[in-house]
Structures are given as C-alpha cells and as structure tokens.
C-alpha positions in Angstrom: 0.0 0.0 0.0 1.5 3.3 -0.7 0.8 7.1 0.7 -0.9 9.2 -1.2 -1.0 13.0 -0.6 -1.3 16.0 -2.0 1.0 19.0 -0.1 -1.5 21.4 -0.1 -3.9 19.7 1.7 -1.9 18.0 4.3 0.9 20.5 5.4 -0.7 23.2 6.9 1.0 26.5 7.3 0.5 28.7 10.5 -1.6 32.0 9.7 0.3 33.9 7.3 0.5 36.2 4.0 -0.3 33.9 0.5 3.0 35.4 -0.9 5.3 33.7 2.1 3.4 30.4 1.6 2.7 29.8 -2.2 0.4 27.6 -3.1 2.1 24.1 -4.8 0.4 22.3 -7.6 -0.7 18.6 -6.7 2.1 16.3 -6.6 1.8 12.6 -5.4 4.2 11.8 -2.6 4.5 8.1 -2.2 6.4 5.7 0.9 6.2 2.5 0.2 4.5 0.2 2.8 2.4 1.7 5.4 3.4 -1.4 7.4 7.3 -1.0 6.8 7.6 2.4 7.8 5.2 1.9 10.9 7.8 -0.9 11.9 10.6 1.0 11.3 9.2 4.1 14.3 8.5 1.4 16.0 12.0 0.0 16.6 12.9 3.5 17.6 10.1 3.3 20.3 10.9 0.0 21.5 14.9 0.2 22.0 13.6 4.0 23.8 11.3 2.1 26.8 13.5 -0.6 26.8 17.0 0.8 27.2 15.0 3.7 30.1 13.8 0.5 32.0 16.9 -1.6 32.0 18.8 1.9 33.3 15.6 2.4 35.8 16.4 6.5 34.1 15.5 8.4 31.2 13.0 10.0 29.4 11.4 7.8 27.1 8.4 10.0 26.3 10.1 12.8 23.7 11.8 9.3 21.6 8.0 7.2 21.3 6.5 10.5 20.7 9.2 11.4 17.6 9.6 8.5 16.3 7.4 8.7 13.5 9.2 12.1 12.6 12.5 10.7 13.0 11.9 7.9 10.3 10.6 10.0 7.6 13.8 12.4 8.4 16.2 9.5 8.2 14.8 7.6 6.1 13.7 9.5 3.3 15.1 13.2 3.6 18.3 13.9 5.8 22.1 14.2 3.7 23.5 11.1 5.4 26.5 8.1 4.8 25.8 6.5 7.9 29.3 4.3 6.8 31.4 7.8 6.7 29.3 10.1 9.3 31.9 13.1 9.5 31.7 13.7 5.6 32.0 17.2 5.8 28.8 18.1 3.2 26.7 15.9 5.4 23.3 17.2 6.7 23.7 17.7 10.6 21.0 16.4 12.9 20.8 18.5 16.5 18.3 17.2 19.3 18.3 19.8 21.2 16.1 18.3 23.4 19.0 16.2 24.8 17.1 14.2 27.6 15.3 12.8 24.8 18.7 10.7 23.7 17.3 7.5 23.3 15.5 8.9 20.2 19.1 9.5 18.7 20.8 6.8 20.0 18.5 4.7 18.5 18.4 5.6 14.9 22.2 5.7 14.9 22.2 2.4 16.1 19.5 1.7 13.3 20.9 3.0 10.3 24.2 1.4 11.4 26.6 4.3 12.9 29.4 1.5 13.9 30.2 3.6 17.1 26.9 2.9 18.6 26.4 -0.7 19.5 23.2 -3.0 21.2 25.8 -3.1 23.6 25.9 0.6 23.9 22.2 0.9 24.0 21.6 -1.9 26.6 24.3 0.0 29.4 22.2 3.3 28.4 23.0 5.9 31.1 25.9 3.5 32.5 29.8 4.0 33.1 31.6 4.0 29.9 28.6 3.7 27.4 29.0 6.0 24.3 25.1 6.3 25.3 25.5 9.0 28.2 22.3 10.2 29.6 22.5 13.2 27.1 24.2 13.1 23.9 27.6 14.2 24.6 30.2 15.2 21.4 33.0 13.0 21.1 31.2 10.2 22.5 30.4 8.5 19.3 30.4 9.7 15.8 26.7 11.0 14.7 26.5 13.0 17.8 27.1 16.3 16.2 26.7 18.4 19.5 26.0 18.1 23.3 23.0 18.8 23.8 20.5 18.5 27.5 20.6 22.3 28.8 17.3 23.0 27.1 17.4 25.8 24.7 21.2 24.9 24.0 21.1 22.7 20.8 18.6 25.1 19.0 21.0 27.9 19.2 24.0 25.9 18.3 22.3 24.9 15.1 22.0 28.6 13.9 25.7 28.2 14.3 25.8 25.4 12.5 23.7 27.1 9.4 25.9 30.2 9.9 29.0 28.5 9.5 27.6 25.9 6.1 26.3 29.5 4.7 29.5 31.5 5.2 31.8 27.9 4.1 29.7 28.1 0.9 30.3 31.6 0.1 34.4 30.3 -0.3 34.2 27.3 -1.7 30.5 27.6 -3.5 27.6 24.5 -4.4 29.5 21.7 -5.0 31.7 21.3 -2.1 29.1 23.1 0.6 25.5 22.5 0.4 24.2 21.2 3.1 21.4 21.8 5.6 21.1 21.7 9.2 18.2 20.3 11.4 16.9 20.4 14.7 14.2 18.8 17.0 13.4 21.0 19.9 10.7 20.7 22.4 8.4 23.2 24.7 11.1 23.8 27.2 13.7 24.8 24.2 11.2 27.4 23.2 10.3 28.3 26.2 14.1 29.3 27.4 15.2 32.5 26.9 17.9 31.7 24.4 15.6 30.5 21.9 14.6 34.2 21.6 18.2 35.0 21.3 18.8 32.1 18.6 15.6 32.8 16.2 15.7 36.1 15.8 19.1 36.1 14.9 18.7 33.0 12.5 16.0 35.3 10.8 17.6 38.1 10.8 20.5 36.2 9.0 17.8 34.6 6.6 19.4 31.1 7.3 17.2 29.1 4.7 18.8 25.6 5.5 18.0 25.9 9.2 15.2 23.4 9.7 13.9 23.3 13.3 11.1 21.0 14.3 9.4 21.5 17.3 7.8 18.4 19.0 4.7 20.0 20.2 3.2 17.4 22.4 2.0 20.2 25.3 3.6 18.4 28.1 6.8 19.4 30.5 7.1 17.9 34.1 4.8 19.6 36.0 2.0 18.7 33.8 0.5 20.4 30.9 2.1 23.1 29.1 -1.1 25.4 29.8 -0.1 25.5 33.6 2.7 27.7 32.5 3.0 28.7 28.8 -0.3 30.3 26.5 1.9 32.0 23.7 1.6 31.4 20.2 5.1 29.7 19.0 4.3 30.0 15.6 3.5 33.7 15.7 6.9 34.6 17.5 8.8 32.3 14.8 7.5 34.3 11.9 7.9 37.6 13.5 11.4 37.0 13.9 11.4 36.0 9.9 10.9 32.3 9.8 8.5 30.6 7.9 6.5 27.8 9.9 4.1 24.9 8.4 2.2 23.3 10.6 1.9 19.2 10.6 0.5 16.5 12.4 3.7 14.8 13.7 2.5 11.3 13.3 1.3 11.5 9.6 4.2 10.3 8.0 3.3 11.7 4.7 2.3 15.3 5.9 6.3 14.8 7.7 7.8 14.1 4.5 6.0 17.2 2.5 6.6 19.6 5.2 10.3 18.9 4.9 9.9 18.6 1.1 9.0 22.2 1.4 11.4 23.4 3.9 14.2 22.7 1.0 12.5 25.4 -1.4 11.9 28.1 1.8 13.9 31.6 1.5 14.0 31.8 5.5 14.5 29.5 8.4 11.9 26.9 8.5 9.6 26.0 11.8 8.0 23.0 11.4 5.1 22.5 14.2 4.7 19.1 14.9 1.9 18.0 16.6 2.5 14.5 18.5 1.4 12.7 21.5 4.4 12.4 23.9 4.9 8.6 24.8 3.0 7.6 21.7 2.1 4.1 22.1 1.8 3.4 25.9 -1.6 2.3 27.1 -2.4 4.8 30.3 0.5 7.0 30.3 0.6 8.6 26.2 -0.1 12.4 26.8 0.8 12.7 30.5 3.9 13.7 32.6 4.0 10.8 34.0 5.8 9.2 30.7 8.5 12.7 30.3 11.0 11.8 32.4 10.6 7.9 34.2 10.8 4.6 33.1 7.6 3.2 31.8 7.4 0.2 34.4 7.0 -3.7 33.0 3.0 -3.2 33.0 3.0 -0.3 30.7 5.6 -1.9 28.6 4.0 -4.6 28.1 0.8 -2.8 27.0 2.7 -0.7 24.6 3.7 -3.7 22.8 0.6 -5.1 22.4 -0.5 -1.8 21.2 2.0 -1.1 19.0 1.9 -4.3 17.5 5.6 -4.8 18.5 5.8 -8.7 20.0 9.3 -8.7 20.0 11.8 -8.9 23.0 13.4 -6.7 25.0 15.9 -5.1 22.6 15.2 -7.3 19.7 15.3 -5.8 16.4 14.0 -8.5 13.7 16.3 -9.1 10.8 13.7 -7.1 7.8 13.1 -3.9 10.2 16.8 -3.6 10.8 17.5 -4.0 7.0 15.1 -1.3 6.0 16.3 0.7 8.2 20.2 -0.3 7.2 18.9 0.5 3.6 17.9 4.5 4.8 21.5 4.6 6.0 23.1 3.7 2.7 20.4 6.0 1.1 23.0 9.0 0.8 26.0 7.1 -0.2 25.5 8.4 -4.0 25.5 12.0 -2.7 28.5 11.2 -1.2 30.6 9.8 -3.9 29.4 12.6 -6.4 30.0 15.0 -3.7 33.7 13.3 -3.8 34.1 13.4 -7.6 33.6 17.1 -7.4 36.2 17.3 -4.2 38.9 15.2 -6.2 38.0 17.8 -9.3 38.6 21.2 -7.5 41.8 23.1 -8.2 44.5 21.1 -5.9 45.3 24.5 -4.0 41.8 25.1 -3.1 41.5 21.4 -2.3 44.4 22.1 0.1 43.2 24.9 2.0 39.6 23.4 2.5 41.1 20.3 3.9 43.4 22.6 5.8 40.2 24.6 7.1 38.2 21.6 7.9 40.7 19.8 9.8 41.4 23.1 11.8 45.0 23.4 10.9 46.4 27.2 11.3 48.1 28.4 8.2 52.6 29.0 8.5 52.3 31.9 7.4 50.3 32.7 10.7 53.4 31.6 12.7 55.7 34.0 10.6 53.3 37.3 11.0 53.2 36.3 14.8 57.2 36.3 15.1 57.6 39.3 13.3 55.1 41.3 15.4 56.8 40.2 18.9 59.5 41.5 17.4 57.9 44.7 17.0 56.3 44.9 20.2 59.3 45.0 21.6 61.0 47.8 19.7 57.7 50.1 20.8 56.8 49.1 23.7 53.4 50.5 23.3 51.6 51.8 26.2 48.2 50.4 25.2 45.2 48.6 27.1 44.8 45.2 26.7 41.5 45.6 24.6 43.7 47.9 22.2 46.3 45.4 22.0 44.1 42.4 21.1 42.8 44.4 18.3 46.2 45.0 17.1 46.9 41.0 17.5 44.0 40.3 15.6 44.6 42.6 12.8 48.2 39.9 12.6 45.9 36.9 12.9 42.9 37.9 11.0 46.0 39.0 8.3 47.0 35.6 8.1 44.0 33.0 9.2 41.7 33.7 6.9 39.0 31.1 8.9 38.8 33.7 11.6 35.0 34.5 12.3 34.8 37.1 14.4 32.2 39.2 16.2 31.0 41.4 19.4 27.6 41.6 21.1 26.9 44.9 20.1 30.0 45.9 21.7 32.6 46.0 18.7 33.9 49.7 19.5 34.5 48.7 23.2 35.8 45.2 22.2 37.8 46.0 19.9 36.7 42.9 17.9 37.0 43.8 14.5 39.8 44.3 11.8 40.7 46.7 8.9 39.1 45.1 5.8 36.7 42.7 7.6 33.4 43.0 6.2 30.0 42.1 8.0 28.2 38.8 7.3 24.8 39.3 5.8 22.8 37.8 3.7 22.4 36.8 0.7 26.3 36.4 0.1 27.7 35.7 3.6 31.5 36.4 1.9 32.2 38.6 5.3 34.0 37.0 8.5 32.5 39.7 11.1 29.2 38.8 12.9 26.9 41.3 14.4 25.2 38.9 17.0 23.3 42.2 18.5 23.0 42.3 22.3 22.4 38.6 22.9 25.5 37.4 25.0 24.2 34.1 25.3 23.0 33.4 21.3 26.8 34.6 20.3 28.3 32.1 22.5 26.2 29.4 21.6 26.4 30.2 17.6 30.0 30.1 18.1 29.8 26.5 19.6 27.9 25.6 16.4 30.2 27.3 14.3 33.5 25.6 15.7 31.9 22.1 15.9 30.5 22.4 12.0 34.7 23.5 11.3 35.5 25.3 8.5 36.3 28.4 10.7 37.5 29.6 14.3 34.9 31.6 16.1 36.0 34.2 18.8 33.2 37.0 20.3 33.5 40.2 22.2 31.6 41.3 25.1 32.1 43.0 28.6 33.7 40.4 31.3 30.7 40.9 33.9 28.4 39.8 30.9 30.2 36.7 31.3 27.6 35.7 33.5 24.8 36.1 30.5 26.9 33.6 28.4 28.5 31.0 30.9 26.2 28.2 30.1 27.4 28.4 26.5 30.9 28.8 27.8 29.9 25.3 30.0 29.6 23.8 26.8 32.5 24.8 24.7 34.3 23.8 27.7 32.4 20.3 27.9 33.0 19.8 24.2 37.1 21.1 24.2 36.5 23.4 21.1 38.0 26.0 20.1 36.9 29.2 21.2 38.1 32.7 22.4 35.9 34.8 24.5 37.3 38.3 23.8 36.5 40.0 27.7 37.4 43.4 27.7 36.6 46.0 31.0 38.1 43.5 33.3 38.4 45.3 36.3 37.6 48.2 38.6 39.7 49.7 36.3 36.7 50.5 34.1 36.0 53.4 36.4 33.0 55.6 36.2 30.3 52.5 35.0 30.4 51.4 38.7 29.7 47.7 40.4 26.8 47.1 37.8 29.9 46.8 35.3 32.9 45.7 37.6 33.6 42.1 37.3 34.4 41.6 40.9 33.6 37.3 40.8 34.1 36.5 37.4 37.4 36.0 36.7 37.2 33.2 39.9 33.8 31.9 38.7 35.2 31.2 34.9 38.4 29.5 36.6 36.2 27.2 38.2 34.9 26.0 34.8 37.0 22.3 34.0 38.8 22.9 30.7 38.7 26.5 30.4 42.0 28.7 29.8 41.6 32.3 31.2 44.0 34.7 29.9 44.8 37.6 31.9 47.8 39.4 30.1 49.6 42.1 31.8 50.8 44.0 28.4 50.7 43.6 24.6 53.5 41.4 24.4 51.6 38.4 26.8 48.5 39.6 24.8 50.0 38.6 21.6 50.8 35.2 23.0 47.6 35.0 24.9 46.2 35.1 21.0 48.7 32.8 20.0 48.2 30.0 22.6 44.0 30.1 22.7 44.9 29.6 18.4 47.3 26.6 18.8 45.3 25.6 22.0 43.0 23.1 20.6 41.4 21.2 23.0 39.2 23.6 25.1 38.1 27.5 25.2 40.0 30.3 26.2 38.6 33.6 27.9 40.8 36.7 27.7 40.3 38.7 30.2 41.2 42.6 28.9 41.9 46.0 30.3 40.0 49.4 29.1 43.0 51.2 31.3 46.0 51.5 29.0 49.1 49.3 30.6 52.7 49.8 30.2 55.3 47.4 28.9 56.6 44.3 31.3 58.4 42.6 28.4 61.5 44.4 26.8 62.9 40.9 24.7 61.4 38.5 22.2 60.9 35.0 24.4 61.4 31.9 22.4 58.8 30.2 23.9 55.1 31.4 24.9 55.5 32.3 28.7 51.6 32.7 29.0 51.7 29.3 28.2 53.6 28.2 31.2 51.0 30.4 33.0 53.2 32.2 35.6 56.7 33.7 35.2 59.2 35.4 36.9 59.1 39.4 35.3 61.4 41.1 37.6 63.7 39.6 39.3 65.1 40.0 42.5 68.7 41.6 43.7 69.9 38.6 45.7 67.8 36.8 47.6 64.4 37.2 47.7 62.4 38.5 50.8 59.3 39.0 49.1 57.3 37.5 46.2 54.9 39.2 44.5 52.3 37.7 42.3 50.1 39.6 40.1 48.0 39.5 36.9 46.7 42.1 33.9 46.8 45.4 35.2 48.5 44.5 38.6 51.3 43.9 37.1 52.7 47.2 36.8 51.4 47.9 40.0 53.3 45.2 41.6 56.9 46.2 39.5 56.2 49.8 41.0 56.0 47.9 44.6 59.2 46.1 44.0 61.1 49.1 42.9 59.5 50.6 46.9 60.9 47.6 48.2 64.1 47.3 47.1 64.7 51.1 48.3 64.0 50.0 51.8 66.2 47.1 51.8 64.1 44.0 51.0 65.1 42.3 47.9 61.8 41.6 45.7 60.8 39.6 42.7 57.4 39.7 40.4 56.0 37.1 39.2 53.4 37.6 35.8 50.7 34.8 36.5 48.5 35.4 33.2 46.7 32.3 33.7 45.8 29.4 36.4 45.3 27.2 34.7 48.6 27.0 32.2 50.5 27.4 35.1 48.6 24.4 37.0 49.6 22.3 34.3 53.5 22.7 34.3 55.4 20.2 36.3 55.9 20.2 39.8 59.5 21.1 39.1 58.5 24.6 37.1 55.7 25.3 40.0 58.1 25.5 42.8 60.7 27.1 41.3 58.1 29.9 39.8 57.0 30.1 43.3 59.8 30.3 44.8 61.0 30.2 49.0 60.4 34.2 49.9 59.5 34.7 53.7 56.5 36.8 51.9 54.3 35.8 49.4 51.6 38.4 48.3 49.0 38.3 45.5 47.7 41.6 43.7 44.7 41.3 41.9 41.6 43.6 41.1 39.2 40.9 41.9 38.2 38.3 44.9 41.1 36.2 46.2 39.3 33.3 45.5 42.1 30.7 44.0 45.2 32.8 44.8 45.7 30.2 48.0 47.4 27.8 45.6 50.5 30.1 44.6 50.4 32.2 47.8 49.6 29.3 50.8 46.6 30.2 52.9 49.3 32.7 54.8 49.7 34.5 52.2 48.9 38.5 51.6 45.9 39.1 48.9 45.8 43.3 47.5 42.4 43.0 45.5 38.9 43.0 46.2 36.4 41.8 49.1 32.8 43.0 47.9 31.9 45.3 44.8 33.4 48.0 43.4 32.5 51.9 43.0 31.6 54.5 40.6 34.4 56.5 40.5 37.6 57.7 38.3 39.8 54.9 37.8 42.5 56.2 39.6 40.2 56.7 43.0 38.9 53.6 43.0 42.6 51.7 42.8 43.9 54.5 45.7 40.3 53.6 47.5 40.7 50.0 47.4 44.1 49.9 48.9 45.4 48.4 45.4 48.8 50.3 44.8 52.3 49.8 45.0 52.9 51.8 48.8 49.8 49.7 50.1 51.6 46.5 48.8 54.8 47.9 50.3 53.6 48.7 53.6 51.9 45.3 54.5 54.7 43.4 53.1 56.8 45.3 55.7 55.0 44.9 58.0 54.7 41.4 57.7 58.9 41.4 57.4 59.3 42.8 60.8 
C-alpha cells in the first residue's frame, strides 16, 4: 500500500500572507509500505522504553513520541552516509532536546553508525557507554553536539547554518551544500535563548536551518497550559521564519513539510503536533511518561499496542535492514559530492582540507614572530582591549577562517579588523558577525560554528556579561573546542560605569569551569601570545580577560617560547635573595613592578612574578611550579578581583591586595587608591609582615 497526498492539503501552514506560503500544484508523494515504515518508528520506540527500564532512568516519552518524525527524516530526507558520518557536506542532525537521547541513540544504532552498538544501548546511562544520559560530542560519531541544557542545541544549530552558509560563500555548491536540522521541544522554546537564537537565524535569513518543534504540550509539572499560552508559531514568523504546521504522526504530511522546507527563502519551523509517549496504554499524553521509566505493566501494554511482539531489545532481521537500507540512502550523494572534491583546483582542495581539519596556516606563525619583534622595539603603552585588536589585525592577516564578532560591543571590544566586512545575507562572503545584544546566542552560535569546522569563532563582550553567556561557555568547555571569549573592561579599572559593570567574581567563577583557559595578560607582548596560545590551543576554550586602562610594557625581549603558556613567570627579578614575592595578573602587574622598585629602596630584595593564567601554570610540572614560586619569607597576590584561587601560589598565609565586595563608581584612579590596590599599600603590608 503506498501514501498518497497531496501537499497542499496535508501541510498546513501557520496564519500567514499567500505570498510567504505559495500555493504548490498537486504532486503525489509516495512511501512504500504503510506497514514497513510503521515498523521501522516502532523500533525507535521500542529500543527508547526498553533501554529507560533496564537503566531504571531516562526520558522515554520525547523518543516514542518522535519516532514517527524521526523515520521520515532518516529515512527519506536527511544528507546522510551512515558508513562515513563526519563527511564534511553531510546534513547535521541537533536534538536539542538532549534528555530525549534515546531517540538518537537509537536511529544511529539503526541505520548502522558503527560507534553505537546494542551493547551501547543496553548499558544506556551506564559507566563507559558511548550512550550517556545526554548526547555528549566525542562520545560517538553522529553526535554532532552536546545537547540536555534546554534551549542549547537550537541555538547551536543557527551556528551550525551560519558557519555551512559562510563555508559556501568560499568554496561555492558543490563542495558546501548542506542543511542543518533540529528537533526541539516546549522547554527549548520556552528558554530564553531560543529568543536570542531565532531572531538572529531570521535576521541572517538562514534558509537551510530546519527546526522541528515536537509540540506534544507536556513538560514535568504537567501540561504546558499551567505555565505557557503563547503562540510559538507567531513569535517564529515575526522574527522572519517561515513555519508549516503538521501532524507529527502523519508520515506523509512529515515528508511534504520537509519537502517544502528545501525550497523556503528563511529558516523553517515546522510545528509538529504528536502525543508524547505515543504508544503506551495509560500513560501517552501525560507527565507521568516525560521523564521515568515506563514500568514492566505499561511496557507490556505498549507492545501489544504497538503491534511490536518482539523482545526486549530485539530488532527483527527485515526492520533492521530497511532501516540499514535509509542509511546507505545518501552514499551516491556522497561519492558525487567526492568526484567534485577530487575535481577542485589542488590549491583550493588544500586549504579546504586545511580549514576543515582546523589546521592554522605558516604563514600565521611567521606574522606572529615578526610582530613580537615589533612589540618589543615600541613598547606600546596600550590597554589590553587595544592590543588584542592590534593582534587580531596579525591573525585575521593571516588566518583567513577567523569569524569574528561582538555583542553589540565591537567599538569597546575591539573585535573587529581593517578590511573585515559584515556577514549578511544573501552572500555571507564577510567573516565579522553582528550577534546584537544577545551574550548568550553569540556564545552558543559560536559553539555551532566551531563544531561544523571550517572556521575559528572568537566574540566580544564585557567580562561581567560573562555571567549572560556561561552556560554556552559550559559547553565549549564540555566539548574542548576552540573558542576565544574576547572579555574586555576586566576590572575596577573601568572606572565611572560602577559595580553594575565591575567584574568583581568573574574571573574566579570562569576559573572554576574544567577545561577552560583564562587569559589575563599584563601588556601587549603576553597579549600577543595570549592570542597565539587560545589559536594553537585546541582542545578547550580560552577567555581573555582585557583592560580598558591603558598598561605599560613588562616585556622588553622576544621569548622563544610562549611564557603565558607556562601560566606564571618570573618578570622582575630579585637583587639577591628574595624576601618577598609578589604575584600579580593584567593590570596588577605594573602595579606590583612599582612595589618592588619601593621595596628594594628599603632594603628587602623583591621579585614579580606575571601569572596570566591558572590554569597554564597548574599544568606545568611540579619542578616549574616550585621554582616559579619560589622560598620568599613573603608571598603576596595583587589582583583587582576576589582572592578566590590565589591560595594555591600564595599558601593560605599568604597576603591578597584585591577585592572583598563590589566595586564603586568612581575615576579609575580613585577607585585603585580607594581600594588599597597600589604599590605603597603593597609595600607597607609586606613590611609589615617582614618585621
């Protein structure tokens, strides 16, 4: 029996103008075998209950209730080779509702993505399965993104689109034409960066940005209506997205929806109606299937409703070969899309594969080495912001991949570079992104962009705004990519704009984060090699924190090797032996030479040490520590924010200069002389504690 529809009847578009939804002329759309398909969902709803109950944890609502969606997307529309899954002109597949994992899991299992086994499913949620309780990057291959902090995977994906619509501007159709999807429920929409996300996607016009939302009008505490009476649709095409409307269990109505999506001049919402925990006798349409196992009793019944007599994690031989079949469906698209690789000029070839493997260019290496070199004939007087942008104007010289951008902040971050043109649509030739005041979306996008490869994403904002994009920040850390925060206004030392402004925490609270690099560099020779590491640095994020205050020179000769890479350094040393250390970061720095210079007049031999960043210098050996460290009778650590973490280089005895509660508006000066931040206060209680 085959499915016969006719679009216009069956997909129906939310409320909106004739010319944004044209009318299409009858066209049969076929799927062979009602009973096929239906058995194919199926397997995806069985392996969902099953694998929740044998981890007694999950969510198998969200997988039973998609199931039907994910089949017609795998097996009849998504860019796929489920035998080479990182072919770079694949489709990408986000579920950004990430507790519904088994729904993935499963279909990569199914189409026959090696990395994920039966073995894999059945220890679901367990140590070591590639199967984590979210989908977590790196696990297996098919998982293009981590996705479970709701809201997350949605805006990733605009990164995604951003980064296949800006790859394609370079290298044109027939090396970059691909399109990203996403499946996103109520609480994705209902976080606040999906606001952030979608209005940027349609501001952008990102065409091949599909999202389908798996509107089943359930969350935890019951139904959607307790706590959410918007209309989704309307917000979607107010922020320039067009949006059909299907019902998500209609496999045919699926298949025409998405048909259309491919000829849409926006981003596409697709509003899927489905019944979460589709199948299940008592519990289908309740909160009582969202987020706990089914139980044996309910099981049972859904496999006498579903028609599905099979075992516990039994897949029969036909239903796993159809749905093998789906995932050698793309494997043309992939060899022609290789005959048309192997055909490009060999230079171009080169410096794709170069770009997609996230390689930096030499001649990025030679510009660097011949701007140290420079730095140190100047010796600019610059603040940190100032001399990040003259770094970047060497890097985005020389790395053409560089994607930069601010949060409405570009003439305080200092972001962008001579000759970098905005990205906008249609073209998307430029590297610089306007992301607009959305601290959160930026980060996010540039998740998506560094995951999708092809370029290196870095964004500008203020570092007490830090606290509007950590949960992005989470997750580049999470997934070790490559990103740079650009932080400028680091301190106190942005004066008049008061607490609201002064990043008193932050720098502690980023720290904190596992796999995160923060970059504090004292002038704009460490803030060249600041650059240079978080560029080499390719397994995590890095955060620069930077100055608005202009800072004087602390390096006068070119270093062979990166000293903010080490992390600490010894920038003044001592005449003799040392009777007091002095550690400082950024814009201490200076302060603490000046201190030194007091000391030494009164007799007591003093050395600085630069410590740029924690978490470099945690990672040198135990040799390098101590001797960094060194045996002074005083130990005292100078920096504008909380002492939180200086214990571990000064010992719990140690003196902290810096902050105890929030800053002032005041002259920058003032507020440094105010909070007892200067070289004679350092002087004085170090000795003091000498005598």
């Amino acid at each position: 029996m085959a499915w016969r529809i006719c679009r216009k009847i069956r997909i129906c578009p939310s409320i909106g103008s004739p010319k944004e939804f044209p009318a299409t002329s009858r066209q049969e759309i076929t799927m062979t075998d009602s009973a096929r398909y239906k058995n194919m969902a199926n397997a995806i709803r069985a392996l969902a209950m099953d694998a929740v109950e044998k981890a007694k944890s999950g969510h198998p609502g969200m997988p039973m209730g998609t199931a039907d969606i994910a089949t017609v997307l795998f097996g009849d529309v998504i860019k796929f080779d489920a035998a080479v899954p990182t072919w770079p002109d694949r489709d990408r597949f986000i579920l950004s509702a990430g507790h519904g994992s088994m729904l993935l899991y499963s279909v990569l299992h199914l189409i026959g993505v090696e990395d994920i086994s039966m073995d894999d499913i059945k220890s679901f949620r367990q140590w070591g399965s590639k199967c984590a309780g979210h989908p977590e990057y790196g696990f297996a291959q098919g998982i293009e993104t981590t996705t479970g902090p709701l809201g997350q995977g949605l805006a990733m994906s605009v990164g995604f689109a951003l980064a296949e619509r800006m790859l394609n501007a370079e290298f044109g159709n027939d090396i970059v034409d691909h399109r990203t999807y996403v499946l996103a429920g109520d609480g994705c929409l209902m976080e606040g960066i999906s606001h952030e996300a979608i209005s940027l996607a349609g501001h952008l016009k990102l065409n091949k940005l599909v999202l389908i939302w798996d509107d089943n009008g359930i969350s935890i505490d019951g139904p959607i209506s307790v706590s959410e009476s918007g209309d989704i649709p309307a917000r979607f095409r107010a922020a320039g997205w067009n949006t059909y409307a299907v019902d998500g269990h209609d496999p045919v109505a699926i298949l025409a929806a998405f048909e259309r999506a491919k000829t849409s001049d926006k981003p596409v919402l697709i509003a899927a109606k489905t019944t979460i925990g589709f199948g299940a006798p008592t519990k289908a349409g309740t909160h009582a299937v969202h987020g706990a196992p089914l139980g044996a009793a309910e099981i049972a019944g859904a496999r006498e409703k579903l028609g599905w007599p099979y075992a516990p994690f039994e897949i029969p031989a036909d239903i796993l070969a159809n749905w093998r079949a789906a995932g050698k469906r793309s494997v043309k698209d992939r060899e022609a899309w290789l005959t048309r690789y192997n055909a490009m000029d060999a230079k171009k070839r080169a410096e794709f594969d170069r770009r997609i493997k996230g390689d930096l260019p030499t001649a990025f290496f030679d510009a660097l080495a011949a701007y140290k070199q420079k730095l140190v004939t100047e010796l600019p007087k610059v603040a940190s912001r100032k001399a990040s942008e003259m770094a970047l104007e060497v890097v985005n010289g020389s790395i053409p991949e560089m994607a930069g951008g601010s949060a409405d902040l570009t003439g305080s971050n200092l972001t962008k570079t001579k000759g970098q043109e905005a990205v906008k649509a249609p073209d998307y030739k430029g590297t610089y992104i306007h992301y607009g005041i959305r601290e959160f979306g930026m980060s996010a996008a540039m998740n998506g962009i560094a995951l999708h490869g092809g370029f290196i994403p870095y964004g500008g904002t203020f570092l007490v705004f830090s606290d509007y994009a950590r949960p992005a920040m989470r997750l580049s850390a999470l997934m070790h990519q490559r990103v740079t925060y650009v932080m400028t206004h680091d301190s106190i030392g942005l004066g008049e704009d008061g607490p609201t402004h002064q990043p008193i925490e932050h720098l502690a609270s980023l720290r904190a984060i596992p796999n995160m690099t923060v970059i504090r560099p004292a002038d704009a020779y460490e803030t060249a090699e600041a650059w240079e590491f978080a560029l080499t640095h390719k397994k995590g994020p890095t955060t620069l924190a930077l100055s608005r205050q202009n800072l004087p020179a602390v390096r006068f000769e070119v270093s062979a090797d990166n000293k903010v890479a080490k992390g600490a350094y010894e920038v003044a040393a001592a005449e003799g032996r040392a009777e007091v250390s002095i550690f400082a970061t950024g814009s201490e720095v200076a302060i603490a030479i000046d201190a030194k210079k007091l000391l030494d007049a009164a007799g007591h031999p003093t050395r600085v040490v630069s410590v740029p960043s924690f978490e470099n210098f945690r990672a040198q050996s135990d040799a390098y520590r101590a001797e960094v460290i060194g045996a002074a009778k005083v130990k005292i650590g100078v920096e504008a924010a909380l002492r939180m973490g200086w214990d571990e280089i000064i010992g719990s005895d140690g003196i902290f200069v810096g902050m105890t509660g929030f800053g002032a508006s005041a002259p920058i000066e003032l507020l440094y002389e105010k909070f007892g931040i200067s070289a004679s206060h350092i002087a004085e209680l170090a000795s003091v504690k000498l005598a």
